[in-house]
NULOTOR-821586 format. One record per residue: x, y, z of N, C-alpha, C, CB in turn; residue in one letter. Coordinates in steps of 0.2 Angstrom, whole numbers, plus 5000, padded with zeros to 4 digits. Each point is the difference from the previous one (the first is absolute). Glycine has a CB too. Layout:
<pts>
XYZXYZXYZXYZA;...
</pts>
This chain:
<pts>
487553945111500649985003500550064999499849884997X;500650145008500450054999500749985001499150075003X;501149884995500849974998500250094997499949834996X;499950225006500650044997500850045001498949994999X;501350064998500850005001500250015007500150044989X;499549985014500150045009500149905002498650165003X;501049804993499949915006500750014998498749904999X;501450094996500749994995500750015004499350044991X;500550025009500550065004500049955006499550144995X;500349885010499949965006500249944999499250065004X;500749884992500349935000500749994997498849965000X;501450124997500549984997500750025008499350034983X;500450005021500150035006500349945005499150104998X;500449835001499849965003500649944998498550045001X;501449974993500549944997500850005001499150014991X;501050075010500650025001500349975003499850084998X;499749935010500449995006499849925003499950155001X;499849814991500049915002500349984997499249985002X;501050044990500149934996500550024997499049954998X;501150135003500850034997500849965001499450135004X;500749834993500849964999499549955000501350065005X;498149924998500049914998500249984994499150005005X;500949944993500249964997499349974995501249995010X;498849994983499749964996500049935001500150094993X;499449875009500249925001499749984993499849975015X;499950024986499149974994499750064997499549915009X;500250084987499550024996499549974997500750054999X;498549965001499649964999499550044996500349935010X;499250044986499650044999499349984999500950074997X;498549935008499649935001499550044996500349935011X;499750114986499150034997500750054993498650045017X;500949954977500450034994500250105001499249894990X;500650105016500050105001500450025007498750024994X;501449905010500350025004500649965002499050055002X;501549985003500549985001500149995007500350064991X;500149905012500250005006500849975003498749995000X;501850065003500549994999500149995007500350054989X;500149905012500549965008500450075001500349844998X;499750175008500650055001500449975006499550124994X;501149895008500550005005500350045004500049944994X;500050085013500350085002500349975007499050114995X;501249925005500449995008499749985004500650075001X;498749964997499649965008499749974999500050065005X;499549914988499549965000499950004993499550045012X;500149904986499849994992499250024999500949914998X;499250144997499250014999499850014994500050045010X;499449984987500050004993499550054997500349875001X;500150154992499750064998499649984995500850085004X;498949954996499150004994500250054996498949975008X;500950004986499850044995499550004994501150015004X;498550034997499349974994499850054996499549925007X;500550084988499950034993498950004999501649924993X;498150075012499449954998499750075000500049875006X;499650154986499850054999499350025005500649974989X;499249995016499650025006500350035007499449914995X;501050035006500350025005500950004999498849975006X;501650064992500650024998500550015008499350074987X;501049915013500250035008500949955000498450015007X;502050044999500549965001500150035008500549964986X;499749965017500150045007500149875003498950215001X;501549835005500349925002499249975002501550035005X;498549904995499549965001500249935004499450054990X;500249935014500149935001499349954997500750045013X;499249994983499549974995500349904997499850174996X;500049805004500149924993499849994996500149955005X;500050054989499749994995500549944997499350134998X;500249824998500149924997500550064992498449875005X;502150114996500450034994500049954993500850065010X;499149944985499949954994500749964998499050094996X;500949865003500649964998500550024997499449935000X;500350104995500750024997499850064998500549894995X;500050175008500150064999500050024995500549995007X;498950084993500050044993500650054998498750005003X;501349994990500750044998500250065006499549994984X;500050075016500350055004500349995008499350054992X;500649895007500049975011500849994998498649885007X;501750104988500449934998500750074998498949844993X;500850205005500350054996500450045006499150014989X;500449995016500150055007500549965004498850065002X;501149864998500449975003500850005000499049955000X;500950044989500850014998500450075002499849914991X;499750165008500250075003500350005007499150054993X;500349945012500050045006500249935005498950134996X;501149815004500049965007500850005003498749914996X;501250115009500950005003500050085002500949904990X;498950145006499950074999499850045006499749984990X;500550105012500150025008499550064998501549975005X;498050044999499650084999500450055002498949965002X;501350084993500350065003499750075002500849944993X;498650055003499550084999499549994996500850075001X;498849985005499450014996500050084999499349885004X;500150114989500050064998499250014999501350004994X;498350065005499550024998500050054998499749935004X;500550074988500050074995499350055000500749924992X;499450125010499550085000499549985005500050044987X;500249925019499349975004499549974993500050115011X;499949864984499649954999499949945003500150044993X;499349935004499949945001500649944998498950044999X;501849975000500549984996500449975008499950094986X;500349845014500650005004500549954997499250035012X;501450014987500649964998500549975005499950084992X;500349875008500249955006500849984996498449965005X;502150084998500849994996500249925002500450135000X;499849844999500449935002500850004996498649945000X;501850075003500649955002500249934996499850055011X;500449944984500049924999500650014996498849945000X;501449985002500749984994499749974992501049945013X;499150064982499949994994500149954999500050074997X;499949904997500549924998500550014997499249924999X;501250145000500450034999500650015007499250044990X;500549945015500550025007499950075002500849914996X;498850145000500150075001499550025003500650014992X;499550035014499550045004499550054996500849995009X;498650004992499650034995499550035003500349934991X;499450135006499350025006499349984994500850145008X;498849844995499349974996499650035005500249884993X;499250165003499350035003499349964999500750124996X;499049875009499649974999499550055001500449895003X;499050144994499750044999499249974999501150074995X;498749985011499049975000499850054999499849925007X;499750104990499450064997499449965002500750064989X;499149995016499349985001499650075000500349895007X;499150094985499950044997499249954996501650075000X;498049915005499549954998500249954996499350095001X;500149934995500249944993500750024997498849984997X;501550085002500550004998500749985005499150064993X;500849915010500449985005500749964998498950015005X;501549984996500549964999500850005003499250024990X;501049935008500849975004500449994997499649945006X;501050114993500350004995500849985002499050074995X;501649885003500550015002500650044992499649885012X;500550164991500750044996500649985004499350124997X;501449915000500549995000500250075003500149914992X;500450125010500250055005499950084994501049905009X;499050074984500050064995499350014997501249984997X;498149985007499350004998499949954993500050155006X;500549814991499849964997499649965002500850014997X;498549985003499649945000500449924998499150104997X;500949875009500049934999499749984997500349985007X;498950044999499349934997499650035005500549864998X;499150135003499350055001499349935002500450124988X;499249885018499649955000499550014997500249975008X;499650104988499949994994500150074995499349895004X;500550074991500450034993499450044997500949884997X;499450205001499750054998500350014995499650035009X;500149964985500250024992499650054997500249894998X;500050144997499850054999499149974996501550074999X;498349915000499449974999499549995004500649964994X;499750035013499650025008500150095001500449875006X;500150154993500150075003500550054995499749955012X;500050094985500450044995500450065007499149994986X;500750005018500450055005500749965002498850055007X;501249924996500649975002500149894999499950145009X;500749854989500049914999500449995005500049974988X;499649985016500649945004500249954996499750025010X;501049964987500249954997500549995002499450014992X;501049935009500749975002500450054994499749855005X;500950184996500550044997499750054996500749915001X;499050125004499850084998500250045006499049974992X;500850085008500350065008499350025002501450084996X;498749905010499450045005500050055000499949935007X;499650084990499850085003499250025007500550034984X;499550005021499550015005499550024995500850035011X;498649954993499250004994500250085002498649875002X;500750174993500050064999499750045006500249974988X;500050095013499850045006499550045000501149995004X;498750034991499650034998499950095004499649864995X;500950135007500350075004500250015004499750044997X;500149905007499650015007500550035007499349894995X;500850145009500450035005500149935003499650155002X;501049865001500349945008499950085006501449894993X;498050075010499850025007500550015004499149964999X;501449995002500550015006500550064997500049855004X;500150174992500750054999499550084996501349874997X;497950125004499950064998499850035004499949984991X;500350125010499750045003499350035001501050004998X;499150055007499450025001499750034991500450045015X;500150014983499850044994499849954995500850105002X;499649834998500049974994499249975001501449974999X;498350025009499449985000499550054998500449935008X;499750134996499450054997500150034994499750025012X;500849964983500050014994499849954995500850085003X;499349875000499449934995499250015000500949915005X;499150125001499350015001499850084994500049945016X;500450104983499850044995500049974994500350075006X;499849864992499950004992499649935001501250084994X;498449935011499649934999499550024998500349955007X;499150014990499350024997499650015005499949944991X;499950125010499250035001499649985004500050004991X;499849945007499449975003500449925002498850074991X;501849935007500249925005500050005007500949984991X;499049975013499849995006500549975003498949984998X;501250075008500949985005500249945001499950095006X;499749874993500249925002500349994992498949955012X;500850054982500149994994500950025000498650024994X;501250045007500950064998500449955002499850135002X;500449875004500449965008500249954996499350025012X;500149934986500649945000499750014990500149885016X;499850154983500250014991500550035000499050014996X;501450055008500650044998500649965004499450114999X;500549875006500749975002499949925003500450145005X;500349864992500049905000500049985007501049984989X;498949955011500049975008499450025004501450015002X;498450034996499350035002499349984999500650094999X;499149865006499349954998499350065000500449865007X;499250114991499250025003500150015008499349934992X;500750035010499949995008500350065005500049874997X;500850125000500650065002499650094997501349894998X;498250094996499950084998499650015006500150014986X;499349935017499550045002500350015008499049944992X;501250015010500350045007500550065001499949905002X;500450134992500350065000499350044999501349984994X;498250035002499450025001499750025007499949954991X;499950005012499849995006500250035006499949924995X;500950075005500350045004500150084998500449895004X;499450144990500050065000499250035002501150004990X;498549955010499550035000499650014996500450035006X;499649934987499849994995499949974997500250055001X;499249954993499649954999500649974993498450065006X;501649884992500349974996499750014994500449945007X;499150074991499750034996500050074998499649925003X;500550114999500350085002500250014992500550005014X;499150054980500350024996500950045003498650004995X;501850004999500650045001499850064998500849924999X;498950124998499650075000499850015006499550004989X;500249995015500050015007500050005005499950014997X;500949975001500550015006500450065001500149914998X;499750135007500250065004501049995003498350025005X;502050054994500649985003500149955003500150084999X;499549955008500049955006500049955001499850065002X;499649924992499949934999500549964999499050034995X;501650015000500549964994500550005007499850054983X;500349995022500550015005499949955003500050115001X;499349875002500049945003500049954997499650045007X;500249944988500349944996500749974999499250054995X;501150015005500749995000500449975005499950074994X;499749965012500149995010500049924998499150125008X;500349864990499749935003500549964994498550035005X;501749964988500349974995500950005005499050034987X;501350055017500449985003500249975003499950054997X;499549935009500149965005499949924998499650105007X;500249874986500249954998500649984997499050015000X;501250054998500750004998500550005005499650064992X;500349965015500350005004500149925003499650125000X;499749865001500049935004500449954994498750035008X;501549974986500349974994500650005001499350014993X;501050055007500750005003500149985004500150064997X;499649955009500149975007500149944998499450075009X;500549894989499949935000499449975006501350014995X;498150035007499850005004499249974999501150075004X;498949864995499349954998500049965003500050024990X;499549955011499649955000499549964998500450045005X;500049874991499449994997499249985004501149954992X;498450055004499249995003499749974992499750145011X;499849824992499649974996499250035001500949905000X;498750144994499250035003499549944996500350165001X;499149835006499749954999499450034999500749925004X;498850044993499350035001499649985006499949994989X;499650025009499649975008499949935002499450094997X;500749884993499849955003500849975000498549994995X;502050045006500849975002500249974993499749965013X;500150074982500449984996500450064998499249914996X;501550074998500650045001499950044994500849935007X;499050174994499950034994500650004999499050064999X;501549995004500650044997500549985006499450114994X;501049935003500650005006500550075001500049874996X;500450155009500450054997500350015007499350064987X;501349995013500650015003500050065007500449944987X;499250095008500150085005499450015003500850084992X;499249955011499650035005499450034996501050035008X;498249954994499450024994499650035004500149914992X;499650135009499550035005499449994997500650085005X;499449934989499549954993499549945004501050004989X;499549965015499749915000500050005008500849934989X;498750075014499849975006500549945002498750044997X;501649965009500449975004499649915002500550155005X;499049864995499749935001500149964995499350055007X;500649984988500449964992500650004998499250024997X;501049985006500949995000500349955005500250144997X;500249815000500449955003500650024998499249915002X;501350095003500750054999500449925000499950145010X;500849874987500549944999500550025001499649944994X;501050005008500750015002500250054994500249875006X;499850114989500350024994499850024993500449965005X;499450064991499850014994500049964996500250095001X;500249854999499949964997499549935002501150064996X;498749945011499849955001499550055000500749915005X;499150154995499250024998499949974991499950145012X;500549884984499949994995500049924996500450135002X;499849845005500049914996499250005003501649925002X;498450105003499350005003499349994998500850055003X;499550024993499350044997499849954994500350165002X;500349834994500049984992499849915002501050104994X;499249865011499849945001499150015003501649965004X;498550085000499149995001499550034994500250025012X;500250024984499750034996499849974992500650075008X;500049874991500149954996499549955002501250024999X;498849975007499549935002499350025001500949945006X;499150134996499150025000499850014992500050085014X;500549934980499950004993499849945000500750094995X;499549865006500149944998499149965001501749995004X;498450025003499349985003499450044997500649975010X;499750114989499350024996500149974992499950125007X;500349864989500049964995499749954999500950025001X;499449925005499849935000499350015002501249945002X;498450135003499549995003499550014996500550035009X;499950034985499650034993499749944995500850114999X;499749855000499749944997499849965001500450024998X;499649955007499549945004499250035002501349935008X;498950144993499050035000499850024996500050055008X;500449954984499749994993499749964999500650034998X;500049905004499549944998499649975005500849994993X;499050035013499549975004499350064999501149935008X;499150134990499450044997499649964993500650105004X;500149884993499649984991499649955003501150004988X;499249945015499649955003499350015004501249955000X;498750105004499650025003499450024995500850025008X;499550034985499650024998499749974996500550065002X;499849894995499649934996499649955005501050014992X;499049995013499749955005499150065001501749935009X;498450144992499650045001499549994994500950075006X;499549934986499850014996499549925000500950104996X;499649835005499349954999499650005004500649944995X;499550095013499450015002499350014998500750015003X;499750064993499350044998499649964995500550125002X;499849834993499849964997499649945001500950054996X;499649925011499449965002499750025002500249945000X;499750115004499250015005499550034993500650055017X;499849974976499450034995499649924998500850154994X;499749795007499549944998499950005003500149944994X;499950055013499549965006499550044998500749955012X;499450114988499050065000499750004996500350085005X;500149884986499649964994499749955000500750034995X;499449925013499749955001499549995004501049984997X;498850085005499450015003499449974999500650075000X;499349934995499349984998500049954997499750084999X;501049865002499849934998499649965002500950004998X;498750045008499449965003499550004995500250025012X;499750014985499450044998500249964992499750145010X;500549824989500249974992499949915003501150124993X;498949885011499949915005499349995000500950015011X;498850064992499150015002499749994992500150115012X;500249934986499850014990499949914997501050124997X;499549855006500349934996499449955003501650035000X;498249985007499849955006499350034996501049975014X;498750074985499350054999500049954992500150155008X;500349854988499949974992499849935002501050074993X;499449885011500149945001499149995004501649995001X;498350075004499150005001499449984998500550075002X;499649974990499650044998500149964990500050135013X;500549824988500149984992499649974996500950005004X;498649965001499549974998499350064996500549895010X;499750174990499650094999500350014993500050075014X;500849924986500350044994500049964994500850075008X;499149964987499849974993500750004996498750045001X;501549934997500750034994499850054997500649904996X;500050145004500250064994499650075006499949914983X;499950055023499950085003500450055002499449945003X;500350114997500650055001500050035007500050034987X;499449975015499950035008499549945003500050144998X;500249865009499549975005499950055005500449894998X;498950105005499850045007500049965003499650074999X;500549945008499849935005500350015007500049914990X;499450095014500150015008500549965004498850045000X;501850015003500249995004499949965008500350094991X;499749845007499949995007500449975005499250014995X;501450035003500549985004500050065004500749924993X;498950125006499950095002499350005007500450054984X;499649985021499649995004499150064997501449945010X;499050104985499650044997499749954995500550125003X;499749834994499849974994499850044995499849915005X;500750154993499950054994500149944992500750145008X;499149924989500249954992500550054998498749944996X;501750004999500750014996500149994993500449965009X;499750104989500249984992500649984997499150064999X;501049865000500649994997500150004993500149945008X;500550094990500050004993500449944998499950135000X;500049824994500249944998500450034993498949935005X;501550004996500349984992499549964995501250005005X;498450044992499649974996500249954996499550105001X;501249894999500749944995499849945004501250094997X;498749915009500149975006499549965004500950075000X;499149874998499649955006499850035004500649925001X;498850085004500050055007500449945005498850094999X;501349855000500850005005500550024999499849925002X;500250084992500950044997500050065002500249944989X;499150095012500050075003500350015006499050024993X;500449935012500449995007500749975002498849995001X;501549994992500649975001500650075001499649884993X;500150155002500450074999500050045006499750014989X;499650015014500250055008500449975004498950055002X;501149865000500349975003500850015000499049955000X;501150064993500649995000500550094999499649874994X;499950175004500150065004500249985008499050064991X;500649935014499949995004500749985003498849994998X;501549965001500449965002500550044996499349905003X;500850114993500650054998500450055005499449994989X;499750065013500350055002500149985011499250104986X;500349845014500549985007500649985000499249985005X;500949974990500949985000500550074999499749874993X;500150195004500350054998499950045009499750004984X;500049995019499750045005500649955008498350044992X;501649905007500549975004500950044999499049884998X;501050084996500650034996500250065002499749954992X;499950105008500350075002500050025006499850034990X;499749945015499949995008500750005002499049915001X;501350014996500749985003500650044999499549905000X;500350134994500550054996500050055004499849974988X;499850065014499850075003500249985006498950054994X;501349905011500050005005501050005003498449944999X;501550024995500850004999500550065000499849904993X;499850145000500250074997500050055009499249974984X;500250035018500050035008500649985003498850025001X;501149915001501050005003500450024998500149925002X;500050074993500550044994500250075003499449934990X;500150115008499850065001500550025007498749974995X;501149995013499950025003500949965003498450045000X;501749924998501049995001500350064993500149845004X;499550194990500650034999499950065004500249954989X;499450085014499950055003500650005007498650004994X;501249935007500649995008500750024999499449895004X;500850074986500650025001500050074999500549904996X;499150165001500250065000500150035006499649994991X;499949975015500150035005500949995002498649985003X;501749954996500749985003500650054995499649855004X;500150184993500550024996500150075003499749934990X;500050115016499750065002500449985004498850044998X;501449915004500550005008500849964998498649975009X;501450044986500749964998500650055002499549944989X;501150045014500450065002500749984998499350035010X;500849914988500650004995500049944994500750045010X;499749964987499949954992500049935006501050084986X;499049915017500049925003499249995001501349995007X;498250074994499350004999499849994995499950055006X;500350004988499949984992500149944999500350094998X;500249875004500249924995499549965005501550014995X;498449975010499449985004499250004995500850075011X;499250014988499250004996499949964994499850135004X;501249874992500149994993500049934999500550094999X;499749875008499949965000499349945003501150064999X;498549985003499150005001499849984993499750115009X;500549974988499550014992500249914996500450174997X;500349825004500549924996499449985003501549975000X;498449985006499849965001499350005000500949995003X;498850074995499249995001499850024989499950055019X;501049924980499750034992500050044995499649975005X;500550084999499850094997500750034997499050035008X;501549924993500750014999500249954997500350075008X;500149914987500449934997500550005004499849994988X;500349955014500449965005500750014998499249915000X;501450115003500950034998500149914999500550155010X;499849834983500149965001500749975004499250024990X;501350045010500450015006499949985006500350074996X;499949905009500249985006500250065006500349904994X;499050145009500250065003500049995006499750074992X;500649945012499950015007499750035002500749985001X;498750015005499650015003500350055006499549914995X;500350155004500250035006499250035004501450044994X;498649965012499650015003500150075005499949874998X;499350154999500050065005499850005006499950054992X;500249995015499650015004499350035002500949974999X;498750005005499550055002500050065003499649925000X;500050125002500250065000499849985009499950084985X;500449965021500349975006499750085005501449914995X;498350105009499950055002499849985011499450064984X;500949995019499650005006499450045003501149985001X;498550005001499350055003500350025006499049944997X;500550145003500250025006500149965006499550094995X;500149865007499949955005500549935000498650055000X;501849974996500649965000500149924996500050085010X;499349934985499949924997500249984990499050015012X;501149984989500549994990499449994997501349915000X;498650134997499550014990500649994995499050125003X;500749814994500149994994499650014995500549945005X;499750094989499950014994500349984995499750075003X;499749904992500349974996499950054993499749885007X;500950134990500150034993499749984993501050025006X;498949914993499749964997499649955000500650034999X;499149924996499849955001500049955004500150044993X;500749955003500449945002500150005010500750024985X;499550055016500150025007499450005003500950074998X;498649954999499350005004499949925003499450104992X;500649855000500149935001500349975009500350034984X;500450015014500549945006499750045005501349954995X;498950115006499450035007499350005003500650034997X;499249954999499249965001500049915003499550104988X;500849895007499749925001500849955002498750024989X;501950025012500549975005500150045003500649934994X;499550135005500450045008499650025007500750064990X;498649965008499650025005499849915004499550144992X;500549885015499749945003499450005000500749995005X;498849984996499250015002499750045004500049904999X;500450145005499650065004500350074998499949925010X;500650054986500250084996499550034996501249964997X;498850125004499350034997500250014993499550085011X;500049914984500250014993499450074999500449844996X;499850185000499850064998500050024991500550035013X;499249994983500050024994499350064997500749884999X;499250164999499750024997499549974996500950045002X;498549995000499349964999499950024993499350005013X;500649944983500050024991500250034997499349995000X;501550015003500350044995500849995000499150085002X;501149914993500749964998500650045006499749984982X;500749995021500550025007500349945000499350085007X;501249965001500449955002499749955005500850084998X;499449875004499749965005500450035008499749884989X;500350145015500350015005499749965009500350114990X;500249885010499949955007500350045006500349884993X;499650105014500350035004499949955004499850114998X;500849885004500349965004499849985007500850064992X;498749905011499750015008500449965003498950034998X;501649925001500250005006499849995007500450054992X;498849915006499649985005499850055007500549894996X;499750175002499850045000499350054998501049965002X;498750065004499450054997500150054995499549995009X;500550044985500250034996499450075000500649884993X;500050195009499550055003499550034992501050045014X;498750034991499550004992500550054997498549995003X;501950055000500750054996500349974996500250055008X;500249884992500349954997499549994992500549945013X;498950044988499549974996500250054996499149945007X;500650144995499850074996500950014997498850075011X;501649924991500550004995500149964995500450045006X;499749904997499949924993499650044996499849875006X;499550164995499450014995500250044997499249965004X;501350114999500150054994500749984994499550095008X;500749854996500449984996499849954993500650025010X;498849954992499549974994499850044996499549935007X;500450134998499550014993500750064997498149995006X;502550024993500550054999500249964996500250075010X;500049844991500249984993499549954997501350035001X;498450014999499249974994499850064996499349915009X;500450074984499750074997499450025002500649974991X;499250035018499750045002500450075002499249905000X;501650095001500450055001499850095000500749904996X;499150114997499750085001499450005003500550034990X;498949945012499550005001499950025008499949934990X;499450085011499950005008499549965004500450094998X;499549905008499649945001500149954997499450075002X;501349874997500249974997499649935004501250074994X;498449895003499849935006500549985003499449954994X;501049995009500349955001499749965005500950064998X;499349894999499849945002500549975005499550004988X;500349975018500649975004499549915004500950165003X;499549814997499749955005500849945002498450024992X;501549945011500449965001500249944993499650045013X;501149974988500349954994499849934999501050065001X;498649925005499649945001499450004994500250015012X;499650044987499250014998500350024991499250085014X;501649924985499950024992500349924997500450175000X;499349804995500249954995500450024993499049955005X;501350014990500150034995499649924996501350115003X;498249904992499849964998500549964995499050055003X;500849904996500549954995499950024993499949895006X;500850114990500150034995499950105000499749874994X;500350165009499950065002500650034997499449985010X;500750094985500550034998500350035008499450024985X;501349995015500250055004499850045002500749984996X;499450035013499650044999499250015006500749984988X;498849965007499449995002499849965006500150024990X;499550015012499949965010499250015000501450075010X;498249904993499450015002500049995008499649964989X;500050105014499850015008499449995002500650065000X;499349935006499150005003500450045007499149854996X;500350175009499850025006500650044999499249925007X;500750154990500850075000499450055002501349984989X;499050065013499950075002500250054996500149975009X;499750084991500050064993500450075006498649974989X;501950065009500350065001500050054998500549955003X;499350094997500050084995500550035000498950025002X;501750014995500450045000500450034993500049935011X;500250134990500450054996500750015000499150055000X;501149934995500849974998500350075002499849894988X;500150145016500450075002500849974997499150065013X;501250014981500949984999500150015009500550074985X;499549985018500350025006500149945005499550114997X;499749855004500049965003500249945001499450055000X;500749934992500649944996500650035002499549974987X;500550085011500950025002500150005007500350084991X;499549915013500150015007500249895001499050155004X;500549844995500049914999500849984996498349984996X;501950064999500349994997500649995003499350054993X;500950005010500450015005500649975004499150044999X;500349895004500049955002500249954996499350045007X;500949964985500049974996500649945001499250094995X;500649855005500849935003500249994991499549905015X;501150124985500349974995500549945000499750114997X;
</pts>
């Protein structure tokens, strides 16, 4: 993340020319790190953010909501009796840091015009919100730094702020050429130009060192030993022209995404670093930065809730695996309970032969079409019926064990193969209203204790696409969705489509008593087999036939459908080919 002093710089640019003289209404603060204040201006109410959150630390205006807790934490309550009525007069941002001081205008309860600083440092985990009084008295702080946390510096109500320590660093915006290529004389050796850059001078990220690299023509790795004049000449060239575009006031916020559209970074100026196709530009810098941090918040969230529920649908898997291997090791101990029956039926033969206290018998098999001969070994303790009572009951042990673990074994395979389906649905979840859907699967089928709370059900949708030839593919993200799209949404001549033996989405295409061409078909099927875990693979089966032809049997877990007379499709989940389908995607 490069919230650094340059974003700073720039939003403190931004702020000026929006919220300078607003007015304080409210104060809230719905998370222990963060803040959110109402403001009032001539032209419009809007609201500024402020969060301490040692991840993502940031301040800049939002149209964000957050459920604010009933009763206000000390520092919310503290800010209210200081700053609400209060006029922003200025902002400041001492040496270009990450530091922005925000003056306010208020009367006291004294009747007296007073100036109060509300002060944010965003500085990671050390991050913090601090309000002082016009002479740097500390009020109160969102939170409190004692010398027991940090022998460097304390934040405590009625002590004086002092700015964290600088550890020498230059302010890029007011140093010269010489001051630059004399920093570079007393840097180590073997440090690498990107290190120096944003190690020597404040407001300066990673990201800003490498594109001053870049644009000189150099590698960011680049020992500072060898760096040639010319090298250090153009270095300077290129850190000026960012120095330049800062002054100007001359930015534009962008959000950079990956391939797969999620939001890595963000940042203001102009980056020759970052390919243009991954950049989405915004009105403002603040609505890129509510942006970034709201998608950025909710893709954490979902990776979380997704981390957990595939925890526990692995543990479950793994155990279901493991009694597998347990029963199929008794069904293959039970092998030979025939051969203890024959033993038992051969004693009962031949008992009028055995004498008490024998220990062996021979005697031809003629339940055998070879009629070989057999030597049983006896309990010479034992009757020879008691003998033949004993194989029998061998016998009969190891089929009641052999049934027993049949049914076990066959259950254990369902098992098996819905938890595998949910891992499949979990592959296609695309916001927390998927998550609580699956979470709610796991409740009801068990694998989760029941919220003894009363939760509202929120429902997700299936996933909505057009074919090239102009006909709606439904996908189902889940179970539950495969469920209502299979056996309520599709009519009887709607094609159904899934993935031959292998955990996926159920997907339908819509015919509309219409012939359904084979281009249509060939996209449904790379959509089958794209969210199923035959996704990396190639040559993935699919399976399609009319929704006529699929059942779901009685008591069937979510999910579960049986087919006759389908057809098989061969295809490769190309990304490229998905993303084109994708395209078309109906939200």
């Amino acid at each position: 993340m490069s919230f650094d002093g340059i974003i700073l710089n720039n939003l403190k640019h931004e702020l000026e020319s929006t919220i300078l003289d607003a007015r304080i209404e409210k104060i809230y603060q719905p998370e222990e790190d963060e803040l959110t204040i109402s403001l009032r201006s001539s032209n419009s109410n809007l609201k500024l953010l402020l969060s301490s959150n040692a991840k993502y630390p940031r301040i800049h205006l939002s149209d964000s909501n957050k459920t604010n807790p009933m009763t206000a934490p000390l520092f919310c309550m503290i800010l209210r009796k200081h700053l609400t009525g209060g006029r922003i007069i200025k902002f400041n941002q001492p040496n270009f840091e990450r530091i922005l001081e925000v003056y306010i205008e208020v009367i006291d309860e004294f009747r007296d015009l007073v100036i109060r600083k509300l002060i944010i440092e965003i500085m990671g985990k050390h991050s913090n919100i601090i309000l002082t009084d016009e002479n740097n008295l500390i009020i109160d702080s969102i939170k409190h730094i004692s010398e027991n946390i940090s022998s460097v510096r304390t934040i405590l109500p009625r002590t004086t702020y002092v700015y964290p320590p600088n550890h020498g660093k230059i302010n890029p915006i007011i140093v010269t050429k010489d001051g630059f290529l004399s920093a570079f004389t007393k840097a180590v050796s073997n440090e690498t130009i990107e290190r120096f850059l944003y190690g020597v001078f404040t407001g300066i990220s990673p990201l800003i060192a490498n594109e001053i690299c870049i644009a000189s023509d150099l590698s960011k790795d680049t020992p500072i030993a060898n760096l040639s004049p010319i090298n250090l000449d153009d270095l300077y060239k290129s850190f000026e022209k960012i120095i330049t575009q800062i002054l100007s006031k001359n930015f534009t916020g962008f959000i950079i995404y990956d391939n797969q559209k999620q939001p890595m970074d963000f940042y203001s100026l102009t980056l020759t670093s970052i390919n243009e196709k991954n950049k989405v530009y915004f009105k403002s810098l603040s609505e890129t930065l509510d942006t970034y941090y709201h998608q950025k918040d909710n893709s954490d969230r979902i990776k979380q809730k997704y981390s957990d529920i595939k925890k526990l649908i692995e543990n479950y898997l793994d155990r279901a695996k493991k009694k597998k291997v347990i029963l199929v090791k008794s069904i293959d101990d039970t092998k030979n309970a025939d051969e203890y029956k024959l033993i038992g039926d051969l004693i009962i033969s031949y008992i009028y032969m055995i004498e008490q206290g024998s220990k062996e018998i021979e005697v031809i098999n003629f339940f055998s079409e070879q009629q070989e001969k057999i030597k049983i070994t006896l309990d010479k303790d034992l009757s020879p019926s008691k003998n033949a009572q004993r194989f029998f009951a061998r016998y009969n042990k190891m089929n009641r064990t052999k049934i027993a673990a049949t049914t076990q074994l066959c259950e254990v395979n369902n098992e098996i193969i819905y938890l595998q389906s949910l891992m499949a649905s979990l592959d296609s979840v695309e916001n927390e209203h998927d998550i609580s859907e699956i979470k709610q699967e796991l409740r009801d089928e068990g694998y989760l204790k029941k919220s003894k709370e009363k939760s509202k059900k929120i429902k997700s949708e299936p996933l909505h696409y057009i074919s090239t030839d102009c006909f709606d593919i439904y996908v189902g993200k889940n179970n539950y969705q495969n469920d209502y799209l299979t056996m309520k949404f599709a009519k009887s001549n709607d094609l159904w489509l899934h993935t031959k033996e292998i955990p996926g989405s159920h997907v339908i295409i819509r015919a509309d008593n219409k012939t359904i061409p084979d281009t249509t078909i060939y996209e449904a099927a790379l959509l089958a087999a794209y969210y199923s875990k035959g996704r990396q693979g190639g040559n993935v089966p699919v399976d399609y036939t009319e929704k006529r032809n699929v059942k779901k049997p009685s008591g069937a877990k979510p999910g579960f459908v049986i087919y006759l007379t389908n057809k098989t499709m061969y295809v490769t989940p190309d990304e490229d080919e998905v993303g084109k389908i994708k395209e078309n995607h109906k939200l």
